[in-house]
C-alpha positions in Angstrom: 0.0 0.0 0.0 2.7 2.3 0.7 4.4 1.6 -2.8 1.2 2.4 -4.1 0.6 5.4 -2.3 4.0 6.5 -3.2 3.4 5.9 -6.7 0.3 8.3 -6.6 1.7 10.4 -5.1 4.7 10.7 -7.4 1.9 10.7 -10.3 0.0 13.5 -8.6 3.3 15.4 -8.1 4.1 14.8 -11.9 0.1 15.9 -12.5 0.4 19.3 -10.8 3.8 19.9 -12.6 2.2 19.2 -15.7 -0.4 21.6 -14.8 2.1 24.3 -13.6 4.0 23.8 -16.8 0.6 23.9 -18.8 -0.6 27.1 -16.8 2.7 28.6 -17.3 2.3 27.9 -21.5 -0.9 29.5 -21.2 -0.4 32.6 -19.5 3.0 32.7 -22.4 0.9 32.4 -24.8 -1.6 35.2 -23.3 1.7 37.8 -22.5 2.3 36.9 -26.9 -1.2 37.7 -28.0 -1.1 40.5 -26.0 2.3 41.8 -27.5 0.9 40.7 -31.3 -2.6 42.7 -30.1 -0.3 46.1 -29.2 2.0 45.3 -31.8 -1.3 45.4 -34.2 -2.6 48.1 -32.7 0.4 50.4 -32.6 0.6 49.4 -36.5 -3.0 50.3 -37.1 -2.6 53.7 -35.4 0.6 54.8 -37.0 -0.9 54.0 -39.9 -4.1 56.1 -39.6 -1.3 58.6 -38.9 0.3 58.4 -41.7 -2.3 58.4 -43.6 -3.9 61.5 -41.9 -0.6 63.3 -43.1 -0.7 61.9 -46.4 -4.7 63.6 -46.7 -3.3 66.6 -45.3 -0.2 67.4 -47.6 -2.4 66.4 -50.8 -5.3 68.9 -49.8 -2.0 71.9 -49.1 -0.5 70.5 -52.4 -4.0 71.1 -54.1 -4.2 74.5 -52.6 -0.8 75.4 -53.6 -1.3 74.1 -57.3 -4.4 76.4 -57.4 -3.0 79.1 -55.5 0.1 78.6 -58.4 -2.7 78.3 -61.4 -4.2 81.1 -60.1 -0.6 83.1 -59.5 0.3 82.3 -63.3 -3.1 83.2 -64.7 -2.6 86.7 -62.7 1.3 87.4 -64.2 0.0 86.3 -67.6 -3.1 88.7 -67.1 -0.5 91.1 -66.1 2.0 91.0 -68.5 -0.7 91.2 -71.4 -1.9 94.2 -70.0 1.7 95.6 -69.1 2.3 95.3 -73.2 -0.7 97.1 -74.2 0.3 99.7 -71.8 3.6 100.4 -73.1 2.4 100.2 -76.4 0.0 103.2 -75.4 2.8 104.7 -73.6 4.9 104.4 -76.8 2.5 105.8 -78.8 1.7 109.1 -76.7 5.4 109.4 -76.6 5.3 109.0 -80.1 2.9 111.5 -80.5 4.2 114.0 -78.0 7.9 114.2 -79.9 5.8 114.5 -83.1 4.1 117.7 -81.6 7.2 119.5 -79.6 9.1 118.8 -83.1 6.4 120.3 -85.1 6.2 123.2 -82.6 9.6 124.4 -82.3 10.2 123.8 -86.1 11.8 126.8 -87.6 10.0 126.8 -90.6 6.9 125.4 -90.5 3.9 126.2 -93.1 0.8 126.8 -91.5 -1.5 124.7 -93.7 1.0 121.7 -93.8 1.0 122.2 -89.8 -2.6 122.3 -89.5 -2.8 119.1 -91.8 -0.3 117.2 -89.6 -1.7 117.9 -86.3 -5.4 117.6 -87.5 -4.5 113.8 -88.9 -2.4 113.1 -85.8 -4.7 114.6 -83.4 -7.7 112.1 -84.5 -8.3 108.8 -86.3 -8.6 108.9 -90.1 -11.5 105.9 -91.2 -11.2 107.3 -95.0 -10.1 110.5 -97.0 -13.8 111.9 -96.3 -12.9 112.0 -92.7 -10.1 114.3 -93.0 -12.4 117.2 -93.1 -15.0 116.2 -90.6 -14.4 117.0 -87.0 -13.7 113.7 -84.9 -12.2 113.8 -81.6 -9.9 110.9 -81.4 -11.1 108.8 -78.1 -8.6 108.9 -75.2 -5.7 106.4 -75.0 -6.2 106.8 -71.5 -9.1 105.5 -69.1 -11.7 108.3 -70.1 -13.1 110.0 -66.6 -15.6 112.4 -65.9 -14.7 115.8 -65.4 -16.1 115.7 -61.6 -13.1 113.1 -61.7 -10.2 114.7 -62.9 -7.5 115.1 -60.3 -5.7 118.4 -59.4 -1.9 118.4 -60.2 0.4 121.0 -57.9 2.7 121.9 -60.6 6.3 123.4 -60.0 6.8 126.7 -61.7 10.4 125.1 -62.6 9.3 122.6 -64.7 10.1 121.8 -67.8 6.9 120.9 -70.4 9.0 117.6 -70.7 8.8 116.8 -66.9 5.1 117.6 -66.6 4.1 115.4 -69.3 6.4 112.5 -68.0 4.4 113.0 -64.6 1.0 113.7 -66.3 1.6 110.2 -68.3 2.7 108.0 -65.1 -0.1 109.9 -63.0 -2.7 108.6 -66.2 -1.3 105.4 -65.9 -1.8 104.8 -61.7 -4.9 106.3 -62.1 -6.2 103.6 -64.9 -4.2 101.1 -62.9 -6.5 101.5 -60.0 -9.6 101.8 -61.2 -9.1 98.6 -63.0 -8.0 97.1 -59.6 -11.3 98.2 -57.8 -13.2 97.4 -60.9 
């Protein structure tokens, strides 16, 4: 009887290890999953992260590319209307050296004067029109007369300097009213 209680109790000692060994495999096995779970997890959040910075820098890339479309659509704009500008500039410039030649010429003929500034100071549609009285339209933005600055003038000025400072006072004052427009 003793040999036999030995012997269970030798198999009940080898039972309880097994046990022990199986509750220790288990509770491994738990502390794994539970480093695989926050391992998981960890992945899944960085990569809502990342992808929460990916949306992000596409929608500021999208604003910059139409904040850029809109930027080269404005310089375009701009330098179209810069050309046409100094091509009115050059043409009253044009113009003005036509007029202080033809006025300080030495010899002029009256009628041949006459002639010259009545074609330059209008547009000519045919030969009928030479005789009809046409005010040319202004190359300048027209304005009311209500409108029309007031310009403190230096008696020391030369007629070249005023109508330097008349031209580039034309052009800011066109320049803003098509900004406000």
């Amino acid at each position: 009887m003793e040999k036999e209680l030995s012997s269970m109790q030798e198999l009940v000692r080898i039972l309880e290890e097994d046990i022990q060994i199986t509750r220790n495999t288990v509770e491994l096995f738990k502390q794994r999953q539970r480093a695989v779970e926050d391992k998981e997890k960890m992945r899944r959040n960085t990569r809502h992260n990342l992808m929460a910075q990916v949306e992000q820098i596409e929608s500021e890339l999208g604003r910059a590319l139409e904040e850029r479309k809109e930027l080269m659509s404005l310089i375009i704009e701009c330098g179209i209307r810069k050309t046409a500008l100094e091509k009115d500039v050059q043409e009253m410039e044009k113009k003005a050296e036509f007029f202080w030649e033809d006025l300080y010429d030495p010899s002029p003929d009256p009628k041949t004067r006459a002639k010259a500034w009545q074609e330059n100071l209008r547009p000519v549609r045919s030969m009928n029109d030479l005789n009809k009285a046409v005010p040319k339209p202004p190359l300048c933005f027209a304005q009311d007369a209500d409108d029309l600055p007031l310009w403190d003038v230096p008696y020391d000025a030369s007629d070249d300097e005023l109508f330097t400072e008349r031209l580039r006072n034309e052009v800011l004052i066109t320049k803003s009213k098509e900004t406000f427009a």
